[in-house]
Residue, then its C-alpha position, 0 to 999 in steps of 0.5 A: x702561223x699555224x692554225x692550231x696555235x691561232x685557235x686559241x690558247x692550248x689547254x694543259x692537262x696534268x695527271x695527279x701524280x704530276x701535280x704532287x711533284x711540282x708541288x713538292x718541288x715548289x715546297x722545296x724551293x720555297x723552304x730553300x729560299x726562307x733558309x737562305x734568306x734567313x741564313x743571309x739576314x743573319x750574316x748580313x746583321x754580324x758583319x754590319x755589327x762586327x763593322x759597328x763595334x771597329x769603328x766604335x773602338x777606333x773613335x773611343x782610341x782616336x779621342x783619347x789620344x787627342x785628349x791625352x797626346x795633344x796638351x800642351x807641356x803646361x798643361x800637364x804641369x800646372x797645379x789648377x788641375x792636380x788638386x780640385x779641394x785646394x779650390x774649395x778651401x781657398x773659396x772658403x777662405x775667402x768667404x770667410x775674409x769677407x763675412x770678418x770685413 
């Protein structure tokens, strides 16, 4: 080892000129950083909405199509779910059958 290195550790002087290039070299370092991470928050939060809003949309299509496409041929031809007053009136008839016995 040199005797220079192990006396101690070396002082750096800077002029002041120096000084307010790092700095500003550190500003503008800094503010790329802040740019670019706000740049990549932003695209980041579209793509995973965008992402969202397809799975969303393949789901809602998924369900209504197993709703529709997957009934039975009975089920679209009988009359229980064609008209829901025909219920109500016959409900009524019938409680009017009971209250006359």
């Amino acid at each position: 080892l040199d005797q220079k290195s192990a006396s101690g550790p070396a002082i750096i002087t800077s002029s002041p000129s120096s000084t307010g290039a790092n700095a500003k070299s550190l500003s503008s370092s800094l503010l790329l950083v802040v740019i670019g991470g706000g740049a990549a928050s932003f695209l980041r939060t579209a793509v995973l909405n965008m992402a969202k809003d397809g799975i969303a949309c393949r789901l809602r299509s998924e369900l209504f199509r197993s709703l529709l496409v997957h009934r039975d041929w009975e089920w679209y031809h009988s009359s229980s779910h064609d008209n829901v007053d025909n219920d109500d009136d016959d409900d009524e008839e019938e409680e009017h059958n009971d209250e006359t016995n």
